[in-house]
C-alpha positions in Angstrom: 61.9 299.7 157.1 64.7 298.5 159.1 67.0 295.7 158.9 65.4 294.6 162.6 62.1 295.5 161.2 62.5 292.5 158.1 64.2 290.1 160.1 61.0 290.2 162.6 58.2 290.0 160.0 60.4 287.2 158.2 60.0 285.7 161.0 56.3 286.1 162.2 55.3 285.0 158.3 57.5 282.0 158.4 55.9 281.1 162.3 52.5 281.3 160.9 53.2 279.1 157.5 54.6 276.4 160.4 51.4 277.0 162.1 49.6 276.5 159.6 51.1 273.4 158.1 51.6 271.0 161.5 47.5 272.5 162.4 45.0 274.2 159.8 46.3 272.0 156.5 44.3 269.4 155.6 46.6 266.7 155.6 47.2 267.7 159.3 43.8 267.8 160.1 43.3 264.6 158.5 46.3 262.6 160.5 45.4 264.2 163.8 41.5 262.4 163.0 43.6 259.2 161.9 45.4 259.6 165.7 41.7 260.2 167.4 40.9 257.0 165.3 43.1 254.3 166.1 42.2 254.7 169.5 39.6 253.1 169.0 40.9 250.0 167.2 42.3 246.9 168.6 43.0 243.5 168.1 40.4 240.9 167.0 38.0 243.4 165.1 37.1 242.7 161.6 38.3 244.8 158.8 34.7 246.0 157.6 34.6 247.7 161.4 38.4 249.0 161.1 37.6 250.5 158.2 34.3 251.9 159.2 36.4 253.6 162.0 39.5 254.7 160.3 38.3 255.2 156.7 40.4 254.6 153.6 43.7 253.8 154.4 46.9 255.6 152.9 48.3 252.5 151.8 47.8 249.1 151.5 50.8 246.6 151.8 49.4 242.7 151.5 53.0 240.3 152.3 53.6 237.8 154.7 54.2 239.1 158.0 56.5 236.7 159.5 57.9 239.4 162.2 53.9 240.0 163.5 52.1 237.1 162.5 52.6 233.1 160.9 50.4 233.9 158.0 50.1 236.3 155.3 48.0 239.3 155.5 48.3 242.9 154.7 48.9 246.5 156.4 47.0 249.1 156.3 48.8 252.4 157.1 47.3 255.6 157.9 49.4 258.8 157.6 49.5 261.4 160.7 50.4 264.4 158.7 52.9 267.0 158.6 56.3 266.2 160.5 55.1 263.2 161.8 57.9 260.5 162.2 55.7 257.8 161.1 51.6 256.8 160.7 49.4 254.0 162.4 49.9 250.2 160.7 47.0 247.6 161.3 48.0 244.3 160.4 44.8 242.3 159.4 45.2 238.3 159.0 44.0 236.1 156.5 40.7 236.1 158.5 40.2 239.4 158.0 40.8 240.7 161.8 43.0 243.3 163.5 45.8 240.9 164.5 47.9 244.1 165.7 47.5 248.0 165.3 51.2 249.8 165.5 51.0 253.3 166.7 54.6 255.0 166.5 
């Protein structure tokens, strides 16, 4: 084979492996349904139902909030995959309801 030869196949392999990491992994798949999800969210809708929609979150964070909210509550993030900046935080309340859902 020749040099030019390698250098292309190197290439197409490494192409496909992105391919398949930011669309066919699981994890990807997984944060794009998170995306789809959190769509469907929105402020005032009780935890039970947030979950229903998003499923188990990622990562649970219970502090008080005083940037979002006056009273303590907890984050629920959801991860979007692979080479995504950030996920999807819902901030519940005290009361159990979506005070604010942060999509970056």
């Amino acid at each position: 084979m020749t040099k030019f030869k390698i250098i292309l196949l190197s290439g197409c392999v490494l192409l496909m492996v992105i391919i398949y990491f930011m669309f066919l992994h699981p994890y990807s798949i997984t944060g794009s349904k998170n995306y789809d999800n959190a769509k469907n969210i929105h402020a005032g809708i009780t935890k039970d139902s947030m979950i229903k929609i998003m499923g188990k979150p990622d990562k649970i964070i219970k502090d008080n909030f005083s940037i979002y909210q006056a009273d303590s509550g907890s984050v629920y993030y959801y991860d979007l995959g692979f080479a995504s900046a950030d996920g999807i935080n819902v901030i519940v309340d005290s009361t159990n309801h979506v005070k604010m859902v942060i999509r970056e």
